[in-house]
C-alpha positions as CSV (number, residue, x, y, z in Angstrom):
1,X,110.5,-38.2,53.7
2,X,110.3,-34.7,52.6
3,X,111.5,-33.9,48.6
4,X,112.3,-30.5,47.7
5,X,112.5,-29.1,44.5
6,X,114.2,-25.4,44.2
7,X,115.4,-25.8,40.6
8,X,114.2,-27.7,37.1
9,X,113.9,-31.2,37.0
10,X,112.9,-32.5,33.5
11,X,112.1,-36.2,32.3
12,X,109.5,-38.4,31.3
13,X,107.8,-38.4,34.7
14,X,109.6,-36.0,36.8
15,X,108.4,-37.2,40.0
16,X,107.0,-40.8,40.0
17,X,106.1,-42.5,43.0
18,X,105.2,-46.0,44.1
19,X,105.5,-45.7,47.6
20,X,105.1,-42.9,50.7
21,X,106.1,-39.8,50.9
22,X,105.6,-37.5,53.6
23,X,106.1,-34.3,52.2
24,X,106.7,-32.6,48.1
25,X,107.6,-29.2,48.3
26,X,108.1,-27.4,44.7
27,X,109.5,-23.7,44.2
28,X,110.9,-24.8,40.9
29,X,109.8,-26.5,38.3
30,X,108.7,-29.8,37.9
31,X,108.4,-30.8,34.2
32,X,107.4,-34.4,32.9
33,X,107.2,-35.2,29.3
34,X,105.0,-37.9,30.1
35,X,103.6,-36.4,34.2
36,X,104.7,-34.0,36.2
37,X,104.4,-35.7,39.7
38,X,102.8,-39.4,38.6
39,X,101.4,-41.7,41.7
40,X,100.4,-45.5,41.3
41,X,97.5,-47.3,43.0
42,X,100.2,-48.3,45.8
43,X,101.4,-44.4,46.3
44,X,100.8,-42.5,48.9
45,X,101.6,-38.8,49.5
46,X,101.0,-36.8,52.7
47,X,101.4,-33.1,51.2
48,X,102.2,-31.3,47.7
49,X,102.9,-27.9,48.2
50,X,103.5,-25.9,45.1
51,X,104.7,-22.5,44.6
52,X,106.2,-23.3,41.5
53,X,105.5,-24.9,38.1
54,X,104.3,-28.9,37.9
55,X,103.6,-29.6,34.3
56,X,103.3,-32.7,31.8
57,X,104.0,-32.1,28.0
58,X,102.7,-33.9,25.1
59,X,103.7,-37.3,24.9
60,X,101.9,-39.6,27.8
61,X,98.9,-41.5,27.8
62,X,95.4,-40.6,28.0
63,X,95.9,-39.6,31.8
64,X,99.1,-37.6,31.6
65,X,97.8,-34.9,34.4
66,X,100.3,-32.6,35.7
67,X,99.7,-34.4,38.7
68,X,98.3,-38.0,37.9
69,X,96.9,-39.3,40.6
70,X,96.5,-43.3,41.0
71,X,96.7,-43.4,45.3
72,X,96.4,-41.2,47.9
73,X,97.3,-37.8,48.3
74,X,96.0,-36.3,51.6
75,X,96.3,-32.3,50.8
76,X,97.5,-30.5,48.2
77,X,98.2,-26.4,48.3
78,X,98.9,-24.6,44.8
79,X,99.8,-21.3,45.1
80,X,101.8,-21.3,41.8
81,X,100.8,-23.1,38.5
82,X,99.8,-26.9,37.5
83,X,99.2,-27.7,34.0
84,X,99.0,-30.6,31.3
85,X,99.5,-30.1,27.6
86,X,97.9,-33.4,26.9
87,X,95.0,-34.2,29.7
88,X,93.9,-32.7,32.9
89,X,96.0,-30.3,35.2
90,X,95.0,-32.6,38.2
91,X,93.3,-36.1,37.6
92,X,92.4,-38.5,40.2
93,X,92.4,-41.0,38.0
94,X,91.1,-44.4,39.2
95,X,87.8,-45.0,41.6
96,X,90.3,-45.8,44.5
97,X,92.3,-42.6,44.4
98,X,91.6,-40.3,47.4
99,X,92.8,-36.6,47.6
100,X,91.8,-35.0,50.9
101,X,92.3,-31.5,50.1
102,X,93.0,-29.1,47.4
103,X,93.6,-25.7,47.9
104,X,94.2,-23.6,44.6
105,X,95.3,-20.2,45.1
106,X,97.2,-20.3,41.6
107,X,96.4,-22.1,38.6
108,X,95.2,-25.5,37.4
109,X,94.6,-25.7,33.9
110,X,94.8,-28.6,31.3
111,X,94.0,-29.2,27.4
112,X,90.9,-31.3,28.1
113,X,89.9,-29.9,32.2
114,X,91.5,-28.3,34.9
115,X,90.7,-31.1,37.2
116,X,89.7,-34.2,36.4
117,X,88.2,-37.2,38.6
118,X,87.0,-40.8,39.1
119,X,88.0,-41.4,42.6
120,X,87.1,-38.7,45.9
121,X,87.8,-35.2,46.8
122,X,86.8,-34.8,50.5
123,X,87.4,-30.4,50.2
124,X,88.1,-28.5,46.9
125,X,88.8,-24.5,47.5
126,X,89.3,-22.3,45.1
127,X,90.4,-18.9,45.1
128,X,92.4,-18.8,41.8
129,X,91.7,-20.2,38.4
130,X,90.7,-23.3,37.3
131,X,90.2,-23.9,33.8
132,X,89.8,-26.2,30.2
133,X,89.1,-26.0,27.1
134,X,86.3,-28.7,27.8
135,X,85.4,-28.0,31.8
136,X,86.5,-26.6,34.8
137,X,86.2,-29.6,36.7
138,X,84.8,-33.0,35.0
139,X,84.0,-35.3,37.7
140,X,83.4,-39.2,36.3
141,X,81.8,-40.8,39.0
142,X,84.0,-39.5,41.6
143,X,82.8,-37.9,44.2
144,X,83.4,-34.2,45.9
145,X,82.0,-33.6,48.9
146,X,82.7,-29.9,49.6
147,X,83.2,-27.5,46.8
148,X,84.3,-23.8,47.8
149,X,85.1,-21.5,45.0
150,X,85.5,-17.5,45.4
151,X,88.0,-17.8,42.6
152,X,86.9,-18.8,38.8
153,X,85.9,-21.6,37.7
154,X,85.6,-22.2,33.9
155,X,85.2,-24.2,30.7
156,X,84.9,-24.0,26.9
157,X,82.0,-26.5,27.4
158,X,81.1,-26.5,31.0
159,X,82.7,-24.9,34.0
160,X,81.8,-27.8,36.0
161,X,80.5,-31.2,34.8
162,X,78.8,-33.8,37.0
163,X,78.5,-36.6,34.2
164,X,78.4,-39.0,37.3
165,X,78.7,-39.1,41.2
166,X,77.9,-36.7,43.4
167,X,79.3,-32.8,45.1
168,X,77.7,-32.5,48.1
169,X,77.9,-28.4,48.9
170,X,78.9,-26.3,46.7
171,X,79.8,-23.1,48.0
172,X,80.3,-20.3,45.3
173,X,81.3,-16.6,45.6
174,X,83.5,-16.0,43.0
175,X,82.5,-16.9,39.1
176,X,81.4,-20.2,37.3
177,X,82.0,-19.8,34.0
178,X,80.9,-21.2,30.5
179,X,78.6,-21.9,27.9
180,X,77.1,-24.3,30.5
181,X,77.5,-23.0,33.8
182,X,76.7,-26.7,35.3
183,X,75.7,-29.6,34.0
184,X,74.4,-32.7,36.2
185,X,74.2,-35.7,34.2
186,X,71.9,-38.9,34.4
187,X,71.9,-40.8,37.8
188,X,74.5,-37.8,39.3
189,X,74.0,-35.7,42.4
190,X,74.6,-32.1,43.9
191,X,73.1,-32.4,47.6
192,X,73.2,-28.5,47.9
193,X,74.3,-25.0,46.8
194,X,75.0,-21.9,48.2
């Protein structure tokens, strides 16, 4: 099934989802005090496309992303903005969650990292901005297998920080930026760079 969003929708999760959805298409805005779009273990998503605003406010749990990720989500394109006032912009958020594809051509921001992850990215590309006041992008055991970036990524600790799993090519043309550039942590991988 395909959801469309044109105007504001505003609630404590303003687009949860236990089940499948074939397509989410946002050219509003997509507010959620709690999550913007919120997926359990048992959701599944084929495709967020967002030329729009997704955001999550103040008052959810640890892992209020704008898009909280428990399941699978098999691309997601961003050509507008996706933000969290009280986690990560994006968090894949258990071991099992799977997002096939990013593509950020906007922005992904949050209060702690931009994106956030436990679980598997098969391709990130960036050519916009993502950004946190702790990193970039905080992977936690997850693993990324391609990261593209011509775009900026950047952090007010680390752009990027690999505190465990594995990226395996990263890509770069654009700017990594922050007090650490990169950080690779203890028993964590990055199979190549470029």
């Amino acid at each position: 099934a395909a959801y469309r969003t044109p105007g504001r929708i505003s609630r404590a999760q303003a687009h949860p989802n236990h089940g499948s959805h074939g397509s989410i298409n946002n050219t509003g805005t997509l507010f959620g005090t709690d999550r913007g779009i919120s997926q359990t273990s048992t959701g599944q998503i084929g495709t967020i496309v967002n030329d729009g605003v997704i955001a999550a406010g103040t008052t959810g749990p640890t892992a209020a992303g704008g898009i909280a990720n428990g399941g699978l989500i098999l691309s997601i394109v961003n050509n507008g903005t996706i933000l969290s006032s009280h986690s990560s912009g994006i968090g894949n958020n258990l071991t099992s969650s799977s997002i096939g594809t990013l593509v950020n051509n906007g922005l992904i921001s949050g209060v702690t990292s931009g994106i956030y992850s436990q679980g598997t990215f098969t391709q990130i590309t960036n050519t916009g901005q993502i950004t946190g006041p702790r990193a970039g992008i905080w992977n936690q055991g997850g693993v990324i297998t391609n990261l593209n970036n011509s775009g900026t990524i950047s952090g007010g600790t680390t752009a990027i920080n690999l505190s465990g799993g594995s990226i395996g090519a990263l890509t770069n043309s654009g700017l990594i930026s922050g007090p650490v550039a990169f950080s690779i942590g203890a028993g964590a991988s990055l199979t190549s760079i470029a």
